[in-house]
Every structure is written in C-alpha cells, then in structure tokens.
C-alpha positions as CSV (number, residue, x, y, z in Angstrom):
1,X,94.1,167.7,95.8
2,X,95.5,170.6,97.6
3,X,96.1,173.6,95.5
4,X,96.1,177.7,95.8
5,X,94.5,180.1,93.7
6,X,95.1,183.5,95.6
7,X,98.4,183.7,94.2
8,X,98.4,182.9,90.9
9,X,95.2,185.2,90.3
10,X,97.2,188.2,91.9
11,X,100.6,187.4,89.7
12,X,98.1,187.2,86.6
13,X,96.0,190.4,87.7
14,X,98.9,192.3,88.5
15,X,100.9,191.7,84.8
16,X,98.0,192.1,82.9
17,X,98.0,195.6,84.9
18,X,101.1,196.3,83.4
19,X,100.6,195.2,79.8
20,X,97.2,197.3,79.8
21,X,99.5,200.5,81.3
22,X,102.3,200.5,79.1
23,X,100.7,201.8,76.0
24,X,99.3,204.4,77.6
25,X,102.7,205.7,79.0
26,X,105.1,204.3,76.2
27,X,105.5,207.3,74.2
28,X,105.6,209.9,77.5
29,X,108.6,207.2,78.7
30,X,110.3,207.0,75.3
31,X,110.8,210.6,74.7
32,X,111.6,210.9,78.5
33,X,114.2,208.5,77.5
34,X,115.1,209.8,74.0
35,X,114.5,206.1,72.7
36,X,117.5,205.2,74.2
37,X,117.5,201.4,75.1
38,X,120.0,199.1,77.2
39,X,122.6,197.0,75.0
40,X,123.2,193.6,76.0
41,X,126.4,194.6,77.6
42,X,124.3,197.0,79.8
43,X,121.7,194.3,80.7
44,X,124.9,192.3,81.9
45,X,125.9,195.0,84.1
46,X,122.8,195.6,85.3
47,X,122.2,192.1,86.3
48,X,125.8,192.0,88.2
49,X,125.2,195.1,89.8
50,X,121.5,193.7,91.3
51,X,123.7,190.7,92.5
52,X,126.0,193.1,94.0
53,X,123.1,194.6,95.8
54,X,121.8,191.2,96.9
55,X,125.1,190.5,98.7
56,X,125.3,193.8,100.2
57,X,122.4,194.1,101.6
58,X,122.7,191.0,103.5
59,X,126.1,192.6,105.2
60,X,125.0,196.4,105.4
61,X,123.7,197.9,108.7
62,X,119.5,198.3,108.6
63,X,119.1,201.9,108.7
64,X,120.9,202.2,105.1
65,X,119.1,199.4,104.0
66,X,115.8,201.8,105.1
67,X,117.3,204.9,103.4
68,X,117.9,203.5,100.3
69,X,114.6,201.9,99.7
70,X,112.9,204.3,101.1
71,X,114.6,207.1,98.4
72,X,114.4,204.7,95.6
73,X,110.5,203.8,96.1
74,X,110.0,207.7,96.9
75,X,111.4,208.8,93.3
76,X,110.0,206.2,91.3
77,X,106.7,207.2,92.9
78,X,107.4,210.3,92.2
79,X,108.5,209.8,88.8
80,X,105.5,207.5,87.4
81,X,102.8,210.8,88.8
82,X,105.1,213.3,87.0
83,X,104.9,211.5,84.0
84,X,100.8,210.4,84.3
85,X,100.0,214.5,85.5
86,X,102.8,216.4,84.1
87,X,102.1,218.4,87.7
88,X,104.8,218.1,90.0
89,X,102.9,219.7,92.6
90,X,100.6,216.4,92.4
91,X,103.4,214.1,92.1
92,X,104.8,214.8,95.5
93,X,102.0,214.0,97.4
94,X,102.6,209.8,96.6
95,X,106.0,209.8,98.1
96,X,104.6,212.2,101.0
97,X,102.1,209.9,101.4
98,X,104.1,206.7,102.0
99,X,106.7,208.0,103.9
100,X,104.1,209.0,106.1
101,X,102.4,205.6,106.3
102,X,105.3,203.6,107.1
103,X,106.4,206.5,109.8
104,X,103.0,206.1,111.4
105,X,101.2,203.4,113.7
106,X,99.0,202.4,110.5
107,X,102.0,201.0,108.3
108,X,101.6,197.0,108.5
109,X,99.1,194.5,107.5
110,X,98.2,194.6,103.6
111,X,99.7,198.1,103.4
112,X,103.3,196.4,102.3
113,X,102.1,194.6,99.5
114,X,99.3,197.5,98.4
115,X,102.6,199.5,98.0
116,X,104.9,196.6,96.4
117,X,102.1,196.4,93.8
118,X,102.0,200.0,92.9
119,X,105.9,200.2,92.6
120,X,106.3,196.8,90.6
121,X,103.9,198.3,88.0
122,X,105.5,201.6,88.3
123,X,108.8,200.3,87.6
124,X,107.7,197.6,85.1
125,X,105.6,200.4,83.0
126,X,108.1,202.8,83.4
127,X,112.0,200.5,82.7
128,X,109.8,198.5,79.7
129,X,111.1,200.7,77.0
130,X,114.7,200.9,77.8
131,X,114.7,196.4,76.9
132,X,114.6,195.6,73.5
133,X,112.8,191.7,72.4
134,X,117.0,190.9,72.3
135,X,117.7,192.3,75.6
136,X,114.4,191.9,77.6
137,X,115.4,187.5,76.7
138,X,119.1,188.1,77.9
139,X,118.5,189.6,81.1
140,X,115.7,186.9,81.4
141,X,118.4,184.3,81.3
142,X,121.2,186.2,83.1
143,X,118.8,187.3,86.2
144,X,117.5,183.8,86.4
145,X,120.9,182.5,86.9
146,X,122.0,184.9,89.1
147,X,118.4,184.3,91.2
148,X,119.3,180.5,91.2
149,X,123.1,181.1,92.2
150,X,121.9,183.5,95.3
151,X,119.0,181.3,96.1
152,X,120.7,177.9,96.3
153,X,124.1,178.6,96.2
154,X,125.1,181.6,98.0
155,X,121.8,181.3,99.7
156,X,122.1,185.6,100.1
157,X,118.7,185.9,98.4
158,X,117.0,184.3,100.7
159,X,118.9,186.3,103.9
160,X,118.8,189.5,101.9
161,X,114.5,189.0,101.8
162,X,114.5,188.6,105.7
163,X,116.4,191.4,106.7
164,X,114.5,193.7,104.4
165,X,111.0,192.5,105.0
166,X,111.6,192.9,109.3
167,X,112.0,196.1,108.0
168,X,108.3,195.9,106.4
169,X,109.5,197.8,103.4
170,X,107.6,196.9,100.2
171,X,109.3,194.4,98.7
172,X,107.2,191.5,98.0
173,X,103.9,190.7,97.9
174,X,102.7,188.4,100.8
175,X,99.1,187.1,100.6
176,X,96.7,184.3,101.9
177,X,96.6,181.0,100.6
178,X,93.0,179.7,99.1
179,X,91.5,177.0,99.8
180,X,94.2,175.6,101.3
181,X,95.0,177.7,104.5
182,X,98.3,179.6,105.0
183,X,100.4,182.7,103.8
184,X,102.6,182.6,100.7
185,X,105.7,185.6,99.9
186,X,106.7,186.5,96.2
187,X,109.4,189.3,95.3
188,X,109.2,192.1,93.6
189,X,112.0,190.7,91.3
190,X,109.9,188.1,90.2
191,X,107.0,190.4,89.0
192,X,109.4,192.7,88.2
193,X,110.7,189.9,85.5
194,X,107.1,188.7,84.6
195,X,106.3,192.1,83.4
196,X,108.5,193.4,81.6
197,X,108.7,189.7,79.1
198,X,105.1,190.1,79.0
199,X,105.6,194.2,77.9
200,X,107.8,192.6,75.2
201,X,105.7,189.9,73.7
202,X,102.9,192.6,73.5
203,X,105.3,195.0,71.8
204,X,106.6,192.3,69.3
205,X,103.0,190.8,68.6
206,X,100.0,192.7,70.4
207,X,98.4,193.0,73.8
208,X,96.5,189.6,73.5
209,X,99.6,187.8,73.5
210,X,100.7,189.9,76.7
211,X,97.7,189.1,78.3
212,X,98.1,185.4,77.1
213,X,101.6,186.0,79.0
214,X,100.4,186.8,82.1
215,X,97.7,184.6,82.7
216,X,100.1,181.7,81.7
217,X,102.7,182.9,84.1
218,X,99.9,182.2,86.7
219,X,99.3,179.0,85.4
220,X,102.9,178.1,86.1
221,X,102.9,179.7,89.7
222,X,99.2,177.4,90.0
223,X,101.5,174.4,89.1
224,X,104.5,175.0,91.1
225,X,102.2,175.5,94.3
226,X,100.9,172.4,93.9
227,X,104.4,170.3,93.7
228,X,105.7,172.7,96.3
229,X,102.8,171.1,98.6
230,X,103.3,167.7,97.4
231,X,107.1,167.9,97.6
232,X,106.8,170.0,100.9
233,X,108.7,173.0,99.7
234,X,109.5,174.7,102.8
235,X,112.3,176.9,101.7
236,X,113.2,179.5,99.4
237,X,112.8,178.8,95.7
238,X,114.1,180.9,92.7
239,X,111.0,181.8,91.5
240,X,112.0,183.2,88.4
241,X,112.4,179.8,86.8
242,X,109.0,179.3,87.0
243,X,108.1,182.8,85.7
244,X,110.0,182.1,82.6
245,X,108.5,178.9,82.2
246,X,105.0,180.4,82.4
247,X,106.4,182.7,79.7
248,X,107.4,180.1,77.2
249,X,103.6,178.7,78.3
250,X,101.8,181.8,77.0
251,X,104.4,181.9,73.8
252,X,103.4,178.7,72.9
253,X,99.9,179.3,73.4
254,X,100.0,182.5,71.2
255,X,101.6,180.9,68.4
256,X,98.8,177.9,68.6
257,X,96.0,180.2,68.6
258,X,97.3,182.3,66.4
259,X,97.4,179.7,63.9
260,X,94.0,178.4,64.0
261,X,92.8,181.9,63.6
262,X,94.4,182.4,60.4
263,X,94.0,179.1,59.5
C-alpha cells in the first residue's frame, strides 16, 4: 500500500496550533475588533472578492503580485506581534526580518513554507473572531464552491498558484512525501479553511472537539493521498472538499465520544 504521512501530520500539527492559540489571543482580538463579527452577506462578499483576486492575479504583472503579498504578509506579521507584546518597537522586527530573507541569497528551501506556517496561524488566530458557528459554515460552503469552480472550471486556481509560487512567496506549504518518495504542495487557503472550522467547533463545544477537528482533517488528507496515488492524481485538486470532509469526520467523532462519556 503506498501512502504519505508527512502531510497529514503537518495539516493536523499545524490546526491544533491554531486551536491551542486562539484562546490565548481571543479577548486581545475581540476588543481589537469591538466584537464586531462578519454577517453572512459579508462572508459572501468576502468570498467573491477572494475569487476576484484569484482571477486577477493570474492576469496582473509579477512585480504587483510581489508588492501586494509582500505588504499584506508584512502587516499581518506585524499585527499578530503587536497584539502578543503590545510593543511596537518588537513588532517590527518580524516583517524586517522577512523582507530581508526573501531580499537575500538565503530565501528558498524550507524558508517559504516556515513563513506560510507562521502567517496561516497568524491569520487563522487572528480573522477567527470576526466568523460566527453561522457564518464560519457559510463561507465553508461558498469558498468550497468557488475553490472547485477556479480549480476545475476556470482552472485560474491552479495558474494563479504557479505564478505566485515562481515568485517563492509564502503561500503554501510544500513538503516531502513519507514513505513514499516525492514532494506534495498545499495552499494556504486550505489551512486557512481548516482552522478557522476547527476555531469554531472549539468555541461552540470545547478545545477537545478542535483538536478532534484537526487531527480528523488529517485523516481525510491521509485518505485522499492514498486514492490520489491509486487514481494517479496528477493535477490540481480543490482541496477544500476534503478539508470539509475531514471536518464533518471530527464532528461526528465528537458527538460519538461525547456520548459514551456521558453515557
């Protein structure tokens, strides 16, 4: 049987991450915020807007494309320090020290997907308390649709990754395959997405069932590795659909277990 662990390990690792963060931060964020939270006409905006981006991307000249990413991963660095050392004096020196990495010779290797790590977290911890349980489902079904329209249809997703990872900016993780030998790529949007449903489940129930979430998710990446062997999956795949599925996984599992223990 040929199958990968590397992956599925790092999705898990990296959600449980955020689920163990976003307590500590939720009530800096929320006041931040003013317990504001997105309706589900501003998830639906949102989600078109991202589209929009998608499509632009794919049509825009590179150096933009390196601007804006660059400024967007620079505040949010920024940002998440500010709001873990209330110094700003301290929360400069992340952004200084990026920009500087992927300016010099050094920026390459795992130093992409070190930095697409800490910024999915960042942005996962930090966006989690503007989605209500309501909202955090709707954009769940609304940027899964709009993945799978991009991906298959459109087929911009898929473009739009290319362009900005010759770039090597920080938008996916890219890791080795184990046992099996070879190199798998996951977007940020994906993580992005597993996150924040497991921030929710955790804020509707408690941080088991997040963690329940995230190793589930895993499970589902585990299983769509496998049939992406078998069925020699060779191109791009909205990956979302699986994170969801992982999701309903860990729900289901919570509610079992949660069951027995009270029974």
């Amino acid at each position: 049987m040929l199958f990968d662990v590397v992956l599925p390990a790092i999705i898990s690792v990296i959600t449980i991450a955020i689920v163990w963060l976003y307590p500590k931060f939720r009530i800096k964020i929320e006041s931040l915020f003013e317990d504001k939270e997105f309706r589900v006409l501003d998830v639906f905006f949102l989600v078109v807007v991202m589209a929009v981006m998608v499509t632009v991307i794919v049509f825009i000249p590179e150096q933009a494309i390196q601007i804006l990413f660059l400024g967007a991963y620079s505040f949010v660095l920024f940002l998440f320090t500010y709001i873990a050392v209330e110094k700003w004096f301290f929360a400069v020196l992340p952004p200084i020290i990026f920009l500087a990495l992927y300016y010099s010779g050094f920026w390459g290797g795992f130093l992409p997907t070190l930095f697409a790590v800490i910024f999915v977290i960042s942005i996962s911890v930090y966006v989690g308390s503007l989605f209500s349980w309501t909202t955090a489902l709707v954009f769940a079904a609304l940027i899964t649709i709009m993945d799978f329209i991009q991906v298959i249809g459109t087929k911009f997703m898929g473009q739009a990754a290319e362009k900005v990872m010759g770039l090597q900016l920080p938008v996916a993780i890219q890791v080795p395959t184990f046992p099996i030998e070879g190199e798998v790529i996951l977007g940020l949007g994906d993580l992005f997405l597993a996150g924040l449903l497991s921030i929710q489940i955790s804020k509707k129930y408690n941080r088991r069932a997040g963690v329940i979430s995230a190793i589930s998710i895993g499970i589902a990446f585990f299983i769509f590795e496998v049939l992406a062997i078998y069925f020699r999956l060779e191109t791009y795949f909205p990956a979302t659909i699986v994170v969801v599925c992982g999701w309903i996984l860990g729900f289901g599992i919570f509610h079992l277990t949660r069951k027995k223990g009270s029974s």
